[in-house]
N, CA, C and O atoms as a GROMACS GRO file, in nm:
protein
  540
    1UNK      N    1   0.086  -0.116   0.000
    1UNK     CA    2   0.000   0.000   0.000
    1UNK      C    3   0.090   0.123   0.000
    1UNK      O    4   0.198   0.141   0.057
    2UNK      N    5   0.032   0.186  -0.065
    2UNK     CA    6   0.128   0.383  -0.083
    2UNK      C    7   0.056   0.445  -0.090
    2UNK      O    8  -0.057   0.441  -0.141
    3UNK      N    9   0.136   0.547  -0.014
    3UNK     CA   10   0.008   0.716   0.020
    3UNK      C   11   0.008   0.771  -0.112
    3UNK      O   12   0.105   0.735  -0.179
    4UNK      N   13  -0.072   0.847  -0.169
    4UNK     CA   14  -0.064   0.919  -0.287
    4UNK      C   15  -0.122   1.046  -0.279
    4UNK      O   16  -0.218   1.077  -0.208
    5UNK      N   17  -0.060   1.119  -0.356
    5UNK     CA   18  -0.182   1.270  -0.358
    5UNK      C   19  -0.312   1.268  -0.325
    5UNK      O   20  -0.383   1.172  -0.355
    6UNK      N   21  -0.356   1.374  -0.259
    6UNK     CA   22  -0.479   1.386  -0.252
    6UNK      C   23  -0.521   1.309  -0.144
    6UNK      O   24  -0.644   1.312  -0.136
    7UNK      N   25  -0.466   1.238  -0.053
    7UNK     CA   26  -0.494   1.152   0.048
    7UNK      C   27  -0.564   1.057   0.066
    7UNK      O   28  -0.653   1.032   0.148
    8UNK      N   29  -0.501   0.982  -0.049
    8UNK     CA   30  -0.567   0.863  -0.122
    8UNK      C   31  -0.468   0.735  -0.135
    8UNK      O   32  -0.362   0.743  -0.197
    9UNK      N   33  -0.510   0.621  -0.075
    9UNK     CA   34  -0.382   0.515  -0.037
    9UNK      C   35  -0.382   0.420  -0.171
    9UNK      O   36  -0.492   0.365  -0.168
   10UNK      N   37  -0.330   0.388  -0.255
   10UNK     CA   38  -0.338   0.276  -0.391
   10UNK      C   39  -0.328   0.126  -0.314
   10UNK      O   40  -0.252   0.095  -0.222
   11UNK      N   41  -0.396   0.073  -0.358
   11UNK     CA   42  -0.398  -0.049  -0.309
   11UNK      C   43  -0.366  -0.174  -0.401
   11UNK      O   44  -0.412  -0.206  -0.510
   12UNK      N   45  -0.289  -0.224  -0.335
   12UNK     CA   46  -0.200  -0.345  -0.430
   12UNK      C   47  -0.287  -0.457  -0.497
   12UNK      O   48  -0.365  -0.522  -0.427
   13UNK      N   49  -0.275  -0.482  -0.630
   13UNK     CA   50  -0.331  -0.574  -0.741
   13UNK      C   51  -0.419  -0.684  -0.626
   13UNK      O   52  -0.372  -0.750  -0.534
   14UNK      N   53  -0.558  -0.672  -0.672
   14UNK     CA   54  -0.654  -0.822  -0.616
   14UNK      C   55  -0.678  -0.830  -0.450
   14UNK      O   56  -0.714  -0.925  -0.382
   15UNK      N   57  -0.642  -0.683  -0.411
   15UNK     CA   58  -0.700  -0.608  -0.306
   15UNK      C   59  -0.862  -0.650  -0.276
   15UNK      O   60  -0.940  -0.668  -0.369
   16UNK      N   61  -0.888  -0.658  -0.180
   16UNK     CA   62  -1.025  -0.652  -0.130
   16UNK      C   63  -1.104  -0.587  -0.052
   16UNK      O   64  -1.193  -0.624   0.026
   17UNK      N   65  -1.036  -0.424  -0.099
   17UNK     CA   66  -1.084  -0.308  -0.045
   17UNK      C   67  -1.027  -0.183  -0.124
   17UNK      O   68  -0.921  -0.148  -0.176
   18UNK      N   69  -1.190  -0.121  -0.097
   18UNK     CA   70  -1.144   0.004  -0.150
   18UNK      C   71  -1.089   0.153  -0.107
   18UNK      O   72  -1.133   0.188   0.003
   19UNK      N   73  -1.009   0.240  -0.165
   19UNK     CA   74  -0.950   0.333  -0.123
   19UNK      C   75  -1.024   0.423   0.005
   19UNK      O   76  -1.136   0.392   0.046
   20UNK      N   77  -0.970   0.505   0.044
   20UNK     CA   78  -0.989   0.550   0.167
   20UNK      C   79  -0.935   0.686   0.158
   20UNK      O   80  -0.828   0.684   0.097
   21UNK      N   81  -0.960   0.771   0.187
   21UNK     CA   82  -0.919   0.916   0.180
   21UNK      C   83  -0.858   0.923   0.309
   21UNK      O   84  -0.897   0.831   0.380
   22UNK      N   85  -0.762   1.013   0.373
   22UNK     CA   86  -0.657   1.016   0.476
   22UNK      C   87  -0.746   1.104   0.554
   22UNK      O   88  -0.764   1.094   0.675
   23UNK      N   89  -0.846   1.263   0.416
   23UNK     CA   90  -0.888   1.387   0.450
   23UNK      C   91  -1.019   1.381   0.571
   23UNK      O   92  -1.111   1.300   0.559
   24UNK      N   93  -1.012   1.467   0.675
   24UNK     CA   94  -1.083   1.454   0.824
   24UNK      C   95  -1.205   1.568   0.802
   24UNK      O   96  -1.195   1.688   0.826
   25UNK      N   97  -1.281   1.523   0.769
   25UNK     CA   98  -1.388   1.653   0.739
   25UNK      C   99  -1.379   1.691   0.923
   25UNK      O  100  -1.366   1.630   1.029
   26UNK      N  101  -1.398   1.868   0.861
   26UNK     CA  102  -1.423   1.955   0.985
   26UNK      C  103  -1.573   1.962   0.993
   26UNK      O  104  -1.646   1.996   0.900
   27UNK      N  105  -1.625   1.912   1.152
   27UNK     CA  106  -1.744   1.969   1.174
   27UNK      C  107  -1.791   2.139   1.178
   27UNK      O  108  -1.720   2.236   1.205
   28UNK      N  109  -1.952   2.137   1.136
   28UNK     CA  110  -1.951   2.272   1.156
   28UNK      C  111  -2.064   2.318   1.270
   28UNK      O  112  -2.054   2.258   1.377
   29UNK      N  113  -2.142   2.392   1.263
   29UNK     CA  114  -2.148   2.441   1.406
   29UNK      C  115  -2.324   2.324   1.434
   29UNK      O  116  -2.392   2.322   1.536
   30UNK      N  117  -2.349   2.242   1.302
   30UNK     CA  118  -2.455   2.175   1.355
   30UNK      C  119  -2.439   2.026   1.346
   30UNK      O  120  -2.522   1.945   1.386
   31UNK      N  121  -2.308   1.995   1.282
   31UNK     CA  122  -2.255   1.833   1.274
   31UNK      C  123  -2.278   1.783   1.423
   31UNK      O  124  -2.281   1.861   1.518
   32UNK      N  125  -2.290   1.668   1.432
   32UNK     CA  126  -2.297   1.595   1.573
   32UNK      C  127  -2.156   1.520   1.578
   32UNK      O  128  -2.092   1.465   1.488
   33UNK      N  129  -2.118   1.542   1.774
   33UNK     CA  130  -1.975   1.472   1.740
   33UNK      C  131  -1.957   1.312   1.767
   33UNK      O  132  -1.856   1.242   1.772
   34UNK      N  133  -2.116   1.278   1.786
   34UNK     CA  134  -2.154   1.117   1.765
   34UNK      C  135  -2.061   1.039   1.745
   34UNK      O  136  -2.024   1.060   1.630
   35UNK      N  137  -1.981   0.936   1.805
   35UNK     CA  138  -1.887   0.857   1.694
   35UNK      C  139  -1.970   0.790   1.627
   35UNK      O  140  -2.086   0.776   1.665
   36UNK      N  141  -1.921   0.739   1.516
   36UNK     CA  142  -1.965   0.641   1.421
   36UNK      C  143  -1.951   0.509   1.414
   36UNK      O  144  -1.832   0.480   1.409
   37UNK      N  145  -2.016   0.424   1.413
   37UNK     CA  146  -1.943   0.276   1.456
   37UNK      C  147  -1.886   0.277   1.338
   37UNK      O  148  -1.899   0.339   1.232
   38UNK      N  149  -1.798   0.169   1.395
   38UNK     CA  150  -1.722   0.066   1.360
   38UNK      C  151  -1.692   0.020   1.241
   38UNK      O  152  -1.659  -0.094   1.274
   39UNK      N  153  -1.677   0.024   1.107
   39UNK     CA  154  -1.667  -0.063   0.961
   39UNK      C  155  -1.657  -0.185   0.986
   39UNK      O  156  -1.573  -0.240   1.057
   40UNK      N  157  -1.758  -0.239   0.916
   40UNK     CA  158  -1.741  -0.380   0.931
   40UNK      C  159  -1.664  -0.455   0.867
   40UNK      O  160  -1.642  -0.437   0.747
   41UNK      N  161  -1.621  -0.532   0.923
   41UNK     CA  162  -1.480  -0.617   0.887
   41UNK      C  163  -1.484  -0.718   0.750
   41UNK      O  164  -1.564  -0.810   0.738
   42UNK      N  165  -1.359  -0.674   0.630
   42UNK     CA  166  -1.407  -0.748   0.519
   42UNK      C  167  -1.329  -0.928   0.528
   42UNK      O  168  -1.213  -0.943   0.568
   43UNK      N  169  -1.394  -1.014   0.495
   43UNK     CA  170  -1.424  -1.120   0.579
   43UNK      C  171  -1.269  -1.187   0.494
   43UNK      O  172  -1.266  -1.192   0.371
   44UNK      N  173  -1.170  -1.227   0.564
   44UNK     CA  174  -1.053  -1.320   0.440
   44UNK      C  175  -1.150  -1.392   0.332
   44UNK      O  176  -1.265  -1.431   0.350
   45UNK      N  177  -1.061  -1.399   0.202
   45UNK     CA  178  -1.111  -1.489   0.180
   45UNK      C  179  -1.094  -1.583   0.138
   45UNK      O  180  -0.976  -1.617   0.150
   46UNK      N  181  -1.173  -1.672   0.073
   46UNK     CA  182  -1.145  -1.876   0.099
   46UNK      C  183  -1.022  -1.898   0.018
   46UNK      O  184  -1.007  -1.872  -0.101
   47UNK      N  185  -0.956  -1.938   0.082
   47UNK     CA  186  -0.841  -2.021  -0.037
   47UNK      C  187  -0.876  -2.142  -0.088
   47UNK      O  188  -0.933  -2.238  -0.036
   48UNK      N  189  -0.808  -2.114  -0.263
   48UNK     CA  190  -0.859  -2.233  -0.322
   48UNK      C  191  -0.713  -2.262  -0.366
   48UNK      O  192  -0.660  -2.151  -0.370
   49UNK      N  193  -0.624  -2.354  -0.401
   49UNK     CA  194  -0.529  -2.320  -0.470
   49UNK      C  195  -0.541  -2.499  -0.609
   49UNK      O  196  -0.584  -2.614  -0.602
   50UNK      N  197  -0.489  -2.431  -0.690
   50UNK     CA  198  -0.465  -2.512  -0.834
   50UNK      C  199  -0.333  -2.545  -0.852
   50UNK      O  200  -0.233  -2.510  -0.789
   51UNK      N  201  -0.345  -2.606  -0.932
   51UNK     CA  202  -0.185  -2.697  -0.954
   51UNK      C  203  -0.258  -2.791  -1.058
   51UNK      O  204  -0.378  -2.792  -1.084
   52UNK      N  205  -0.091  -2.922  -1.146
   52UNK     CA  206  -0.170  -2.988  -1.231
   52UNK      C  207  -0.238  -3.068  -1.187
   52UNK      O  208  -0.222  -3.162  -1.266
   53UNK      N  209  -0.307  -3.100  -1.112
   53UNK     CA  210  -0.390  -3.225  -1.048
   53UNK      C  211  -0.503  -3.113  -1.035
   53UNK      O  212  -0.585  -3.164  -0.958
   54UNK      N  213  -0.543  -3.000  -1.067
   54UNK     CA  214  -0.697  -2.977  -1.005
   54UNK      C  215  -0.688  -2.867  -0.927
   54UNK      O  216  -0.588  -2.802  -0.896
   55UNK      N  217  -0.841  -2.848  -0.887
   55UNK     CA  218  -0.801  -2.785  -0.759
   55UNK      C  219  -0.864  -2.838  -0.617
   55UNK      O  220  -0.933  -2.936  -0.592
   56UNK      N  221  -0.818  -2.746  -0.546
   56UNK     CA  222  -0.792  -2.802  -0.391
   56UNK      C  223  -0.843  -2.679  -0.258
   56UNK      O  224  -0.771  -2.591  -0.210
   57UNK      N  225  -0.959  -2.703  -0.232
   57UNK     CA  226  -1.056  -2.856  -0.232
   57UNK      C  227  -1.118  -2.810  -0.373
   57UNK      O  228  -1.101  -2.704  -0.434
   58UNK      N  229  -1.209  -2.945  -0.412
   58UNK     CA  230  -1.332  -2.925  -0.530
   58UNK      C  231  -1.424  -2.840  -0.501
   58UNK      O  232  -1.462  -2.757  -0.584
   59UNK      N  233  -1.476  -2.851  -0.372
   59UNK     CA  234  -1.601  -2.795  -0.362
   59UNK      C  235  -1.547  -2.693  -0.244
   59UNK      O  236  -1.459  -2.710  -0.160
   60UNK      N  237  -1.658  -2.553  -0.277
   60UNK     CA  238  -1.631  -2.432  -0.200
   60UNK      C  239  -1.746  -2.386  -0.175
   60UNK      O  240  -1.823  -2.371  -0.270
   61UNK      N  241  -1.795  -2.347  -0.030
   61UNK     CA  242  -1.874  -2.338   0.042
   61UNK      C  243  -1.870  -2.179   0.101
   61UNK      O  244  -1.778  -2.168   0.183
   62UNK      N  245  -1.937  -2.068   0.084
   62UNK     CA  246  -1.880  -1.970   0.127
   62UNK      C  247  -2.056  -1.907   0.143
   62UNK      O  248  -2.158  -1.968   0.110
   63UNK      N  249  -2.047  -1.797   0.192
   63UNK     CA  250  -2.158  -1.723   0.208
   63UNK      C  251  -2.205  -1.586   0.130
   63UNK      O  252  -2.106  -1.513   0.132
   64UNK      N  253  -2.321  -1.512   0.058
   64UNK     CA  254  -2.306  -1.398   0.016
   64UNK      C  255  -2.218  -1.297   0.025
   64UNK      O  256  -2.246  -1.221   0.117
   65UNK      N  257  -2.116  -1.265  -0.040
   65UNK     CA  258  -2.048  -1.138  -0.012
   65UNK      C  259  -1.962  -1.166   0.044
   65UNK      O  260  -1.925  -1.088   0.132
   66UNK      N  261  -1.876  -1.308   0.018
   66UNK     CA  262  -1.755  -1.333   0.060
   66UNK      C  263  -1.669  -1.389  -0.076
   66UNK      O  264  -1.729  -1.409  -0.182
   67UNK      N  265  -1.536  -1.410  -0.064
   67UNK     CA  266  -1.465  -1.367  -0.169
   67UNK      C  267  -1.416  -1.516  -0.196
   67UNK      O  268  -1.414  -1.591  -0.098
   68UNK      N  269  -1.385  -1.551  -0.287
   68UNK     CA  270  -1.243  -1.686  -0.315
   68UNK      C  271  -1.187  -1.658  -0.361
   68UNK      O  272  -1.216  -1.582  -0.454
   69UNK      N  273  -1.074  -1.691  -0.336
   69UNK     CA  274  -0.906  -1.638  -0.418
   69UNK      C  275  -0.777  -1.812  -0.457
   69UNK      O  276  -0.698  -1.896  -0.412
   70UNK      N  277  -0.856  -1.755  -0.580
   70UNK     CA  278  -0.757  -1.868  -0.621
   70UNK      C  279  -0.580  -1.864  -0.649
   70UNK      O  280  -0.516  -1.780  -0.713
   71UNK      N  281  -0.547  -1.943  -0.601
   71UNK     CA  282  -0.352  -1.959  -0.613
   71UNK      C  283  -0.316  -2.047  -0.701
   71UNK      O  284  -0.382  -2.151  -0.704
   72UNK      N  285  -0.237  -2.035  -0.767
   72UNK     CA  286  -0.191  -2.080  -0.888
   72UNK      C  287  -0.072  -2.113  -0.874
   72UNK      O  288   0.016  -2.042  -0.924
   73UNK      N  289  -0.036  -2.245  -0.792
   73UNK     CA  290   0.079  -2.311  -0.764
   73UNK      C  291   0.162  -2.389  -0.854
   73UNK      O  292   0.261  -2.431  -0.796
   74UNK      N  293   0.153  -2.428  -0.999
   74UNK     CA  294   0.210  -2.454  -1.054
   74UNK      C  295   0.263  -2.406  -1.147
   74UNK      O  296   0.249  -2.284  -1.144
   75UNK      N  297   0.329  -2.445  -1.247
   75UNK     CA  298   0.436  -2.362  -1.316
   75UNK      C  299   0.335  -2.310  -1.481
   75UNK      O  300   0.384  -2.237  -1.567
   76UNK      N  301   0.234  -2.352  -1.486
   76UNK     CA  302   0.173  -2.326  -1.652
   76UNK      C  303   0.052  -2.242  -1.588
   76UNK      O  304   0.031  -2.271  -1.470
   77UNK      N  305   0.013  -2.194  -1.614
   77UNK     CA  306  -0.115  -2.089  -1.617
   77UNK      C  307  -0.272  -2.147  -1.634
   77UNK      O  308  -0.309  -2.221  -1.725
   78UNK      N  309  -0.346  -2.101  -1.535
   78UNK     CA  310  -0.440  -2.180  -1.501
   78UNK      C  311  -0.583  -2.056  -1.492
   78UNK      O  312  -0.549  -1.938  -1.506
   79UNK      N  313  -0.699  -2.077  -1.475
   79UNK     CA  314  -0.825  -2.009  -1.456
   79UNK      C  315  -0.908  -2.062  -1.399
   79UNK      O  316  -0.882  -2.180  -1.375
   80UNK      N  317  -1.073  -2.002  -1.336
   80UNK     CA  318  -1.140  -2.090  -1.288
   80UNK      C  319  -1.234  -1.991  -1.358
   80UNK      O  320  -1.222  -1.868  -1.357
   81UNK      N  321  -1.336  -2.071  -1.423
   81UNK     CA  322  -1.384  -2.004  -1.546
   81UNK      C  323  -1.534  -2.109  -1.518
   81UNK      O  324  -1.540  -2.231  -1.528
   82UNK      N  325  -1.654  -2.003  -1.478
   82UNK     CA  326  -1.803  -2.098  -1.459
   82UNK      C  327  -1.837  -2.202  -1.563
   82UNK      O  328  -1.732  -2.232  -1.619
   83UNK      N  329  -1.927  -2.262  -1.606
   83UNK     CA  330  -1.913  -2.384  -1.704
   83UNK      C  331  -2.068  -2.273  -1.752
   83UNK      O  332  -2.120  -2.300  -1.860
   84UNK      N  333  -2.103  -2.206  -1.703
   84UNK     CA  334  -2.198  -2.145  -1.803
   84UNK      C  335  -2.162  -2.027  -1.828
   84UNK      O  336  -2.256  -1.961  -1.872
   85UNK      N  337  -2.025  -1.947  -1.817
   85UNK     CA  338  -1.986  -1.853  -1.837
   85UNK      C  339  -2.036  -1.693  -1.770
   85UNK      O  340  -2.008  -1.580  -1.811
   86UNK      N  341  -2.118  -1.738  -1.656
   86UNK     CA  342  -2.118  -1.643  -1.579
   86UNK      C  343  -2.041  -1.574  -1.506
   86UNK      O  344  -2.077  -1.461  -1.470
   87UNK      N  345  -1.889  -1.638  -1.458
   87UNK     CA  346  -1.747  -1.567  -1.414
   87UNK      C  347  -1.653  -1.579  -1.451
   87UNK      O  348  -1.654  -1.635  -1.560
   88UNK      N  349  -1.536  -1.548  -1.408
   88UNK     CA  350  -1.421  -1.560  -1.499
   88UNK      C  351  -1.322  -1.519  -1.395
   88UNK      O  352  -1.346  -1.418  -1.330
   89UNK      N  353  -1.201  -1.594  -1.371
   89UNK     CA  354  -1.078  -1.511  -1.284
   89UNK      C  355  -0.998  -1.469  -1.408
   89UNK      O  356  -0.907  -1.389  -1.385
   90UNK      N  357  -1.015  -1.509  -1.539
   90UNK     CA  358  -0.925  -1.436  -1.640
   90UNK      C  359  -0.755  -1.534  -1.570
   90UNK      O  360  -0.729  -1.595  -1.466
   91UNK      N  361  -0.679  -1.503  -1.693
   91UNK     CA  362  -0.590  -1.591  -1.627
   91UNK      C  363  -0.479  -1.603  -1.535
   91UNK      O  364  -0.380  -1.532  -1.556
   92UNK      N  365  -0.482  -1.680  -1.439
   92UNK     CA  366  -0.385  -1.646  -1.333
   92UNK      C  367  -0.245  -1.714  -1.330
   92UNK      O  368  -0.239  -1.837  -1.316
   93UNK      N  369  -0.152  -1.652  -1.341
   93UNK     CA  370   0.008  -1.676  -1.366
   93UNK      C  371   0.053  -1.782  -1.260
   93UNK      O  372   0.003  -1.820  -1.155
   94UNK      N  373   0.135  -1.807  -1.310
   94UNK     CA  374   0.243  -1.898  -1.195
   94UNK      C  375   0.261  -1.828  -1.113
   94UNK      O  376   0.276  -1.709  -1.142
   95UNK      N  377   0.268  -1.884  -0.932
   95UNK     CA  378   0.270  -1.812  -0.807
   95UNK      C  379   0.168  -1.691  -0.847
   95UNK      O  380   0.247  -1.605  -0.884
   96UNK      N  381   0.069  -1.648  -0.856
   96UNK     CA  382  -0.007  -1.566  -0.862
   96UNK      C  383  -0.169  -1.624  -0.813
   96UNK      O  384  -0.213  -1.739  -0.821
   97UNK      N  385  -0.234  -1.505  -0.762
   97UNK     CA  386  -0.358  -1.554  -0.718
   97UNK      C  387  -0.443  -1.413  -0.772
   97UNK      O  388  -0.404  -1.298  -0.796
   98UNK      N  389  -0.610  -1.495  -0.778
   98UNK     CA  390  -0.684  -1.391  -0.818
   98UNK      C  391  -0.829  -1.392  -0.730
   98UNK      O  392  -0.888  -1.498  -0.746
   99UNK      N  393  -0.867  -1.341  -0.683
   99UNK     CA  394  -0.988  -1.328  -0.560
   99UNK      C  395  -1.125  -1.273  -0.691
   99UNK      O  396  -1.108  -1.218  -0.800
  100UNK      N  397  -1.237  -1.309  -0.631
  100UNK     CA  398  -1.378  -1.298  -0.665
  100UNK      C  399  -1.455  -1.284  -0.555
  100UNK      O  400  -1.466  -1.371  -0.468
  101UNK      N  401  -1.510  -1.175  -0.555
  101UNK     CA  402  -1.664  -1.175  -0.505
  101UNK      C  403  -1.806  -1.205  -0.497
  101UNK      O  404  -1.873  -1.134  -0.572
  102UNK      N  405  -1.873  -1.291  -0.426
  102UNK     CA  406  -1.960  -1.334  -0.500
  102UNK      C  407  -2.073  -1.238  -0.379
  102UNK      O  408  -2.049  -1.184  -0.271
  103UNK      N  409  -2.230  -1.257  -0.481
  103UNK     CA  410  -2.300  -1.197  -0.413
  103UNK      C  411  -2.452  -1.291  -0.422
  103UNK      O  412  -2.524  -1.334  -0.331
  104UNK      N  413  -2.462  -1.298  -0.538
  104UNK     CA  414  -2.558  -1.414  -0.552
  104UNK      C  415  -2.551  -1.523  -0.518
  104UNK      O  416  -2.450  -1.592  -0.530
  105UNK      N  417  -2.672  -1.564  -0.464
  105UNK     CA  418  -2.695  -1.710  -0.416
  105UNK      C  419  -2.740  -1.854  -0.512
  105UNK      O  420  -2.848  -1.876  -0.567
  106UNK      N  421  -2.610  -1.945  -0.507
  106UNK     CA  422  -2.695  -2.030  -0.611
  106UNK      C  423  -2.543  -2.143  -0.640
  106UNK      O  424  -2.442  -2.122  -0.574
  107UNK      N  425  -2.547  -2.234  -0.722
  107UNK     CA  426  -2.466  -2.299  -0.720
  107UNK      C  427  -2.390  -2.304  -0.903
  107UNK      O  428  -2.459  -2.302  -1.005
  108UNK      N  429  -2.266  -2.308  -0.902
  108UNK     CA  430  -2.234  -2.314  -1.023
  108UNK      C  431  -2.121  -2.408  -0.984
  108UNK      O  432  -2.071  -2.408  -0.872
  109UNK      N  433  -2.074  -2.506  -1.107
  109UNK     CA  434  -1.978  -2.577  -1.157
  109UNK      C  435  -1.910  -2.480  -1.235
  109UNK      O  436  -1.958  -2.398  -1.315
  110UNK      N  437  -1.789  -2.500  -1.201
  110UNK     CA  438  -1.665  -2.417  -1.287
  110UNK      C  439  -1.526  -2.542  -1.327
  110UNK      O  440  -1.496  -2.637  -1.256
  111UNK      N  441  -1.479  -2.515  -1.420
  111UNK     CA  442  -1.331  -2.526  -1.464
  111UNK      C  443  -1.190  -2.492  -1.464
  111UNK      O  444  -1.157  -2.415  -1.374
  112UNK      N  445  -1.108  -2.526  -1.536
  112UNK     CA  446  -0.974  -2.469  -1.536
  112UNK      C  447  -1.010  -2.426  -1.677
  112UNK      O  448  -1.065  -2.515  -1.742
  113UNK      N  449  -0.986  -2.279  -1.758
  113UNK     CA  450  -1.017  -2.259  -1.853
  113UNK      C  451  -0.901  -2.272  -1.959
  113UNK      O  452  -0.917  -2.229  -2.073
  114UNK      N  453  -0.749  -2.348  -1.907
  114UNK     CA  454  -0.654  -2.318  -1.952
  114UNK      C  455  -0.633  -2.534  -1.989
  114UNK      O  456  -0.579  -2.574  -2.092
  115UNK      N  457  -0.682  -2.621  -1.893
  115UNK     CA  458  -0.703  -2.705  -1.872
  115UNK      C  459  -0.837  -2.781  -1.796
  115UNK      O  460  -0.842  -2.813  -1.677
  116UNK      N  461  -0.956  -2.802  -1.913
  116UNK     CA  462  -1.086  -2.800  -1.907
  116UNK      C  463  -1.163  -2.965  -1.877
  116UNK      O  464  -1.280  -3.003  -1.883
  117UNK      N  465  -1.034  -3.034  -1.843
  117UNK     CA  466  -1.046  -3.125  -1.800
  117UNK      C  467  -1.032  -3.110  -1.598
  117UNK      O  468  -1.012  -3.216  -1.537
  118UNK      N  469  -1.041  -3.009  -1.537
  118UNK     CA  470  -1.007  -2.990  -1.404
  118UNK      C  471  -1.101  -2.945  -1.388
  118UNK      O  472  -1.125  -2.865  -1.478
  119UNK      N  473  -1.231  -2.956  -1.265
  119UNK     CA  474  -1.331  -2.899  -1.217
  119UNK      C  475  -1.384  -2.837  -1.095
  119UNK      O  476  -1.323  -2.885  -0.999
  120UNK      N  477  -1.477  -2.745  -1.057
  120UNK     CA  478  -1.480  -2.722  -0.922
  120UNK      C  479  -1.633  -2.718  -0.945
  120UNK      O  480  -1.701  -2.731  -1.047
  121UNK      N  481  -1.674  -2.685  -0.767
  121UNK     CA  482  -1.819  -2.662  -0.776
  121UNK      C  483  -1.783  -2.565  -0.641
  121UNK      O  484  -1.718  -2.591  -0.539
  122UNK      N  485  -1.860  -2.432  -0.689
  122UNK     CA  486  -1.913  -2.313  -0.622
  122UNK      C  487  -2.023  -2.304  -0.556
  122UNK      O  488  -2.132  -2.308  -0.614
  123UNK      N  489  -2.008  -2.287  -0.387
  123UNK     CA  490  -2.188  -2.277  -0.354
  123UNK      C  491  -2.192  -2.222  -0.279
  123UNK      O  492  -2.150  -2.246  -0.166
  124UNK      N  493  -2.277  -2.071  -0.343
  124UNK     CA  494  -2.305  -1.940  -0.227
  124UNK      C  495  -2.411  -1.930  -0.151
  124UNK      O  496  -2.502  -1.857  -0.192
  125UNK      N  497  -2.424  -1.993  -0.034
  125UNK     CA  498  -2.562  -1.949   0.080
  125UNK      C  499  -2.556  -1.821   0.119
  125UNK      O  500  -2.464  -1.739   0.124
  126UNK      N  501  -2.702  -1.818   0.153
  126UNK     CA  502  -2.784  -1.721   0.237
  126UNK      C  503  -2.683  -1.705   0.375
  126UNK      O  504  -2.651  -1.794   0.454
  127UNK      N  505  -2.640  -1.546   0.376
  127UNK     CA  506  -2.569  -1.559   0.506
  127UNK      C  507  -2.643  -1.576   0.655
  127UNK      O  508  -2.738  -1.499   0.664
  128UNK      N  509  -2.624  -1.649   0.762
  128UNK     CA  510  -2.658  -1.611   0.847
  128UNK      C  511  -2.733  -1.487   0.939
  128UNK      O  512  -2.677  -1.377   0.936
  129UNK      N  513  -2.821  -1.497   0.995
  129UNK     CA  514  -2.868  -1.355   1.056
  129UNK      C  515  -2.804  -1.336   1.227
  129UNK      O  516  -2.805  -1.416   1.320
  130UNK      N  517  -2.759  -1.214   1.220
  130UNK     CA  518  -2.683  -1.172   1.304
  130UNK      C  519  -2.736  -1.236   1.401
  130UNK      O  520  -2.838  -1.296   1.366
  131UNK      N  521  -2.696  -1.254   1.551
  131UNK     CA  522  -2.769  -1.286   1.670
  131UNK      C  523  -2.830  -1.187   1.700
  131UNK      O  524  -2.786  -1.074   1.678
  132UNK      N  525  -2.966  -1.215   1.769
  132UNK     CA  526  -3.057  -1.090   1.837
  132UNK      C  527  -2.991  -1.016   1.969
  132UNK      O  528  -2.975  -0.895   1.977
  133UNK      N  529  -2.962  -1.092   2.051
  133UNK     CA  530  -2.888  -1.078   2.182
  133UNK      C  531  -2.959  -1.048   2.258
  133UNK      O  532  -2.945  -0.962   2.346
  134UNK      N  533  -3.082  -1.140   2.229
  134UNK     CA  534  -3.210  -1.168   2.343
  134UNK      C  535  -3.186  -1.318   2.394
  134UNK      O  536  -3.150  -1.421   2.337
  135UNK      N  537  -3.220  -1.288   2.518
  135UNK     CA  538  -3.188  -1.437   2.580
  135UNK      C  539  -3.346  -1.520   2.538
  135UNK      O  540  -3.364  -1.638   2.568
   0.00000   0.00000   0.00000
């Protein structure tokens, strides 16, 4: 990460967050000095990693609005590419990884798009509902 003009931080390739301004707005004489909670925390996300045998694990289990990031452990160039062409990591290099967000709920089978004989299966649930914190 690097500071840049304007007080704006660049954030390094396949980041899973977005920029942030450094700049502190001044209250004025009717702002409230309320704090603000908290940002909620962006969740790691799942490692998948590939190599020539596949990938590892097959199946990925994650929740709305959480990410997979695939690693690309072997030496030839690899993708994970939906089998109905609804996503795409585009292709990911040797030692290189590429993260996705998912938001929709539903299940897809995907591939290696570089080697289409290697398969995975994707499955995004309904996230959990917070606890009430009623006994």
């Amino acid at each position: 990460m690097a500071f840049c003009a304007a007080g704006v931080f660049a954030l390094a390739p396949n980041a899973l967050a977005t920029a942030v301004s450094a700049a502190t707005p001044t209250p004025g004489p009717a702002a409230s000095l309320t704090p603000s909670p908290s940002p909620t925390p962006v969740p790691t996300p799942v490692p998948v990693s590939v190599d020539k045998d596949g990938f590892h694990p097959t199946v990925i289990r994650i929740y709305a609005g959480q990410s997979v990031a695939w690693t690309n452990l072997d030496k030839l160039p690899h993708a994970a590419t939906a089998s109905d062409g609804s996503w795409d990591t585009g292709e990911i290099a040797p030692s290189k990884a590429q993260a996705l967000q998912f938001f929709e709920i539903g299940k897809w089978d995907y591939l290696d798009g570089f080697n289409p004989i290697q398969h995975g299966t994707l499955i995004v649930a309904t996230p959990s509902p917070a606890p009430s914190g009623a006994p």
